[in-house]
C-alpha positions in Angstrom: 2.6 6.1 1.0 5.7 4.6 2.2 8.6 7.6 1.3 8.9 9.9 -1.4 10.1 8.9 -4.4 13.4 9.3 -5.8 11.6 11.0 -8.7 10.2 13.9 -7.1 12.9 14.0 -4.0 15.0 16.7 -5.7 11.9 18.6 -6.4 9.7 19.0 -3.2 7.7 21.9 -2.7 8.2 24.4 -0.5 5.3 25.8 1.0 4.4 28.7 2.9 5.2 28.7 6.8 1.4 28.8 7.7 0.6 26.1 4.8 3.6 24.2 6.5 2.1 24.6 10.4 -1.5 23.7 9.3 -0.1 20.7 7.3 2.1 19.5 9.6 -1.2 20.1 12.7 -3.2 18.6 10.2 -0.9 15.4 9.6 -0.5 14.7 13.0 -4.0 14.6 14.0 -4.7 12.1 11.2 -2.1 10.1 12.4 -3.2 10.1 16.3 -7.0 10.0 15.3 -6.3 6.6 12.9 -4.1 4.9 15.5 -7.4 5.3 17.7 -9.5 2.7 14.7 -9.6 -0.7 14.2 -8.8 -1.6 10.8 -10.3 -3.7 8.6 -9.7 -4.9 4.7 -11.2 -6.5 2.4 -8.6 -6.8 -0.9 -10.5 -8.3 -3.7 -7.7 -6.9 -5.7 -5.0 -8.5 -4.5 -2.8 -5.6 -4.5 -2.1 -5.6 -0.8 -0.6 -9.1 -0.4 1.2 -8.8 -3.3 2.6 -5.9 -4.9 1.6 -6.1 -8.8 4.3 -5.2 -11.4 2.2 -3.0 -13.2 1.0 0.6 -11.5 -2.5 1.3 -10.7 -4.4 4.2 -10.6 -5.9 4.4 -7.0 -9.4 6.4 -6.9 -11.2 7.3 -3.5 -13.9 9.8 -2.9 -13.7 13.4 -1.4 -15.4 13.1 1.9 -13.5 9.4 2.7 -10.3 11.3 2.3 -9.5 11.0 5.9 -8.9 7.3 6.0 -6.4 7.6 3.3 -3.2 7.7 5.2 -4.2 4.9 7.0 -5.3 3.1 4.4 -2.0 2.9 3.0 0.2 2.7 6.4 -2.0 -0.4 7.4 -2.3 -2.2 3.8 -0.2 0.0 1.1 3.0 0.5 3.1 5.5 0.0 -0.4 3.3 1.6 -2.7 5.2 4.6 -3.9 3.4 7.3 -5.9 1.9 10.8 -6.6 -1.5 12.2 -5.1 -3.4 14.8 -7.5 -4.6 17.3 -4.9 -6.8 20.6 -7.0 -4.5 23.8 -8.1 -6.6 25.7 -5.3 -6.1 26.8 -1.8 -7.6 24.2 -0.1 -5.7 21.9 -2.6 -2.5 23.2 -1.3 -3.2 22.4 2.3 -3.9 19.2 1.2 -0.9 18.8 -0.6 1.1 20.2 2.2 -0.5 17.9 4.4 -0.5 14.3 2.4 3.5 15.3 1.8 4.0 14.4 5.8 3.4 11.3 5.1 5.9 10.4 2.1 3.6 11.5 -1.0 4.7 13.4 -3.7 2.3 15.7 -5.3 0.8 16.7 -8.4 -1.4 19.6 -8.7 -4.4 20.3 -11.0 -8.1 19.8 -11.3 -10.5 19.5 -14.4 -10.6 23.5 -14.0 -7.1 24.7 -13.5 -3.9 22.7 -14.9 -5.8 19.5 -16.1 -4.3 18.7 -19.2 -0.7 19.2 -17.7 -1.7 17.0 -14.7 -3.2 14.3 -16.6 0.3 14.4 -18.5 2.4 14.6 -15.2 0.7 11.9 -13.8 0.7 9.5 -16.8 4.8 9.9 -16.7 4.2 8.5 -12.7 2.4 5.9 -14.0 4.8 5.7 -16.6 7.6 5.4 -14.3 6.8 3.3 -12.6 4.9 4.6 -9.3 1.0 4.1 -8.9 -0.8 7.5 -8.4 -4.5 8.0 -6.4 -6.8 10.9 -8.1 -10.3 12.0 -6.1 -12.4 11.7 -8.9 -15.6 14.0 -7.8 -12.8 16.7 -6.5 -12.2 19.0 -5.8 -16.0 20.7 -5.9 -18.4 17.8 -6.8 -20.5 17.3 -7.9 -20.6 14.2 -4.9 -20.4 10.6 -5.8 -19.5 11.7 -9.2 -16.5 9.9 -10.9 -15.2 12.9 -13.6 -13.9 11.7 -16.8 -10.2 12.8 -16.1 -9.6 9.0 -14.4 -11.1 7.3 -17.6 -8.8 9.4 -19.9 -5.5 8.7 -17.8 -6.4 4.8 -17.8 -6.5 5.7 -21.8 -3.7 7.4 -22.3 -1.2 5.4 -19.5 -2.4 1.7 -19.7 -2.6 1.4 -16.5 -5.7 -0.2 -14.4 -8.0 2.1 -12.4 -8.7 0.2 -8.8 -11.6 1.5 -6.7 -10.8 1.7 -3.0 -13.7 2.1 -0.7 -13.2 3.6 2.7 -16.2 3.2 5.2 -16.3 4.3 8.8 -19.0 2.4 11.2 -19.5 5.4 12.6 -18.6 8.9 11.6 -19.8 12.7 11.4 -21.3 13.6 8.9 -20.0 18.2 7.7 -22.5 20.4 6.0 -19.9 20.4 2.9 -20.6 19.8 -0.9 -19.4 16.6 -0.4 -20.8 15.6 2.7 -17.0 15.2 4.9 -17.0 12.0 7.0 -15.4 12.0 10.3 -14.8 8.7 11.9 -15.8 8.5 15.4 -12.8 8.1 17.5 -12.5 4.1 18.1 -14.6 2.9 15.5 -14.0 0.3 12.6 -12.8 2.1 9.2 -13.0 -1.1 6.1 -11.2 -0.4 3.2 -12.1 -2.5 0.2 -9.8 -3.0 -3.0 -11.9 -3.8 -5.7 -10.3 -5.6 -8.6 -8.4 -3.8 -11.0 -10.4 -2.2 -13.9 -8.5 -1.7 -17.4 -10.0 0.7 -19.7 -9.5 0.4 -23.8 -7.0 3.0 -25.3 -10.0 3.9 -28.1 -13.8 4.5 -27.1 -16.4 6.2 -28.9 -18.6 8.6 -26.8 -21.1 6.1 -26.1 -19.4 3.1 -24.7 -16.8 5.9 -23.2 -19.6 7.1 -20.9 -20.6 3.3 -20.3 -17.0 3.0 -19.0 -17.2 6.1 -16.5 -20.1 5.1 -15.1 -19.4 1.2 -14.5 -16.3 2.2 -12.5 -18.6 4.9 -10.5 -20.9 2.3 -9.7 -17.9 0.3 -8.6 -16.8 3.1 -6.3 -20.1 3.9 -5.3 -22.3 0.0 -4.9 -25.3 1.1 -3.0 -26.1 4.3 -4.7 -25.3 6.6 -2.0 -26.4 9.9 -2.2 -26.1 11.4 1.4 
């Protein structure tokens, strides 16, 4: 994201030293390693040509969370906005990492903090900021879009927009979600879909309907690894 936002300047976190040398190693290797790609989007969304008045809420899978950064510095460079990263370990060298490049953060999971993150990001969104949310974080299961992203579109108003990120070639980690490496080099595509808007008021049934259109939208050809 292009800079942190006056919103959450005043209120940065400070992280540990060693958080703060793995995130900063982590960071720059991101950075070298996605200068080494070729780029490539396809924005059936039209957010990247022209940024929409209203705030989206930006939803990527785990194991593509690598492209992120450059997703946004090549196509996203004004959008402003909070990441959800989980209240865990891991989650906070995430955090601590994604904050190098200009992103505030918001911390919570559907098993630690969840109702209070669902209600910090809604007053992003509320503000006026787009946030992104990994919706099969932070443990899975893979491929599987929780309900927490359906119930912030709910409560919010604002649209849910997929964004794919696919490497042409990658490696592939022994991890619960599969982590993808792209190959140093090699062509990363990010695809906008268009923007989904969910109805404030669903019953259980069409609710579930809703979750699992906007999984299929993240997730096209099924793919299970």
């Amino acid at each position: 994201m292009a800079q942190l936002p006056t919103r959450a300047a005043e209120s940065r976190t400070v992280y540990p030293w060693k958080v703060r040398l793995i995130g900063y190693t982590a960071a720059s290797l991101i950075w070298l390693w996605g200068r080494s790609c070729r780029w490539r989007l396809v924005d059936l969304s039209g957010v990247a040509s022209e940024l929409p008045a209203d705030r989206r809420i930006f939803i990527v899978w785990h194991n593509r969370i690598f492209g992120i950064e450059g997703a946004y510095h090549y196509f996203l460079p004004k959008t402003q906005g909070a990441i959800l990263t989980s209240a865990s370990r891991d989650g906070e060298i995430i955090a601590a990492t994604m904050s190098r490049f200009g992103a505030a953060i918001v911390r919570g999971s559907s098993s630690r903090r969840g109702v209070s993150a669902l209600l910090e990001l809604r007053n992003w969104l509320r503000d006026g900021y787009d946030v992104l949310v990994v919706p099969d974080g932070p443990r899975g299961p893979r491929y599987r879009l929780g309900p927490g992203v359906i119930k912030l579109a709910q409560v919010s108003g604002a649209a849910i927009l997929p964004m794919r990120i696919d490497y042409a070639r990658y490696w592939s980690f022994k991890s619960w979600d599969r982590f993808r490496l792209p190959k140093p080099f090699t062509t990363i595509t990010v695809t906008l879909e268009s923007p989904q808007f969910v109805a404030s008021e669903l019953d259980e049934a069409t609710f579930e309907n809703e979750r699992r259109r906007i999984e299929s939208l993240l997730n096209p050809t099924n793919e299970t690894d």
